[in-house]
C-alpha positions as CSV (number, residue, x, y, z in Angstrom):
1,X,122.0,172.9,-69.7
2,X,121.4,172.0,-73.4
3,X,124.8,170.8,-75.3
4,X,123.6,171.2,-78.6
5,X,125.2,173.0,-82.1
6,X,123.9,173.5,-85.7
7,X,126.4,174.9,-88.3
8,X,125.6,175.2,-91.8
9,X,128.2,175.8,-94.7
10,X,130.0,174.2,-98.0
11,X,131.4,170.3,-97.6
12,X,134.9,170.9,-98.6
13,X,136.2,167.2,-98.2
14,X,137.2,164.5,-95.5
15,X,140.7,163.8,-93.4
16,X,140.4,161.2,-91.6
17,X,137.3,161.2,-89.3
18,X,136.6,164.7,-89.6
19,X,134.4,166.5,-92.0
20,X,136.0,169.7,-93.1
21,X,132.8,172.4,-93.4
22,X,133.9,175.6,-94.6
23,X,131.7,178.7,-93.0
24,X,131.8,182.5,-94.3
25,X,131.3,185.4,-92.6
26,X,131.2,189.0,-93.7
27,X,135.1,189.5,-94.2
28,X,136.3,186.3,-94.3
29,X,135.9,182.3,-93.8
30,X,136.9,179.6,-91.6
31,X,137.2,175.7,-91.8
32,X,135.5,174.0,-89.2
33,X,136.5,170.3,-88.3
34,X,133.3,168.2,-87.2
35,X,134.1,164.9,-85.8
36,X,131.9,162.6,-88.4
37,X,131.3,158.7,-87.3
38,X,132.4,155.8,-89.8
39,X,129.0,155.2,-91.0
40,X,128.4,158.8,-92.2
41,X,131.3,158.5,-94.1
42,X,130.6,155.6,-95.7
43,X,126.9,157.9,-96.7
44,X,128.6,160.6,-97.7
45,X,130.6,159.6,-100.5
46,X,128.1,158.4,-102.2
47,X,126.1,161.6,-102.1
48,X,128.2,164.8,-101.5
49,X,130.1,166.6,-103.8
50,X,132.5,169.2,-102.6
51,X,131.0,172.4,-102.3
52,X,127.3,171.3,-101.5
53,X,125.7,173.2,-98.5
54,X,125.1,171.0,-95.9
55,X,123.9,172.0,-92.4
56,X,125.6,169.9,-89.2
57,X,123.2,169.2,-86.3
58,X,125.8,167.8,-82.8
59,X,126.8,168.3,-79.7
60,X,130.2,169.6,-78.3
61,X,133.1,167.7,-76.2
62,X,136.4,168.8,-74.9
63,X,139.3,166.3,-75.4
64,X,142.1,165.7,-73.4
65,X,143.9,168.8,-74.6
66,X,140.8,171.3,-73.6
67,X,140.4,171.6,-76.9
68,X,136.4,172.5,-78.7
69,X,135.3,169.1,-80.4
70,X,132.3,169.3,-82.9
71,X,130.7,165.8,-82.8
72,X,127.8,165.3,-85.9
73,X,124.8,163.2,-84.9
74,X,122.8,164.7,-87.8
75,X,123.5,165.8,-91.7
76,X,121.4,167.9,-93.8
77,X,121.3,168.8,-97.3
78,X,120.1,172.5,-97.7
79,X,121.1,172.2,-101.9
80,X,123.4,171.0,-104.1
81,X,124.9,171.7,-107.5
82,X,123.2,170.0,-110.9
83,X,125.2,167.9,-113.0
84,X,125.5,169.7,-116.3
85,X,124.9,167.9,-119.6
């Protein structure tokens, strides 16, 4: 069995060690929480805005509580906005 997951959406920020990676749907959106390690963190600041569309390439764990963890091993940039003059 292959544990693998891509999700694409808009980078709406960081809280602590979890990117926050808001995905639409047809009626409505959800924010998805995507375990990110320390050192993408330290890459991301200096290159996301909030609101770029990013796609998140991981796998998936359950914690303690049985709970879905999404854990990022890869992070794409699919476009960004331009800095207007």
């Amino acid at each position: 069995m292959v544990n693998s997951v891509v999700i694409s959406g808009c980078f709406k920020g960081i809280e602590g060690e979890e990117l926050l990676l808001k995905v639409e749907g047809l009626e409505n959106h959800q924010i998805v929480r995507i375990n990110i390690s320390k050192g993408f963190q330290k890459e991301l600041n200096s290159y996301i805005k909030e609101n770029d569309l990013i796609s998140i390439k991981g796998y998936i764990e359950i914690d303690d509580l049985h709970r879905i963890i999404i854990v990022a091993t890869k992070i794409t940039f699919l476009s960004s906005k331009k800095a207007q003059n």
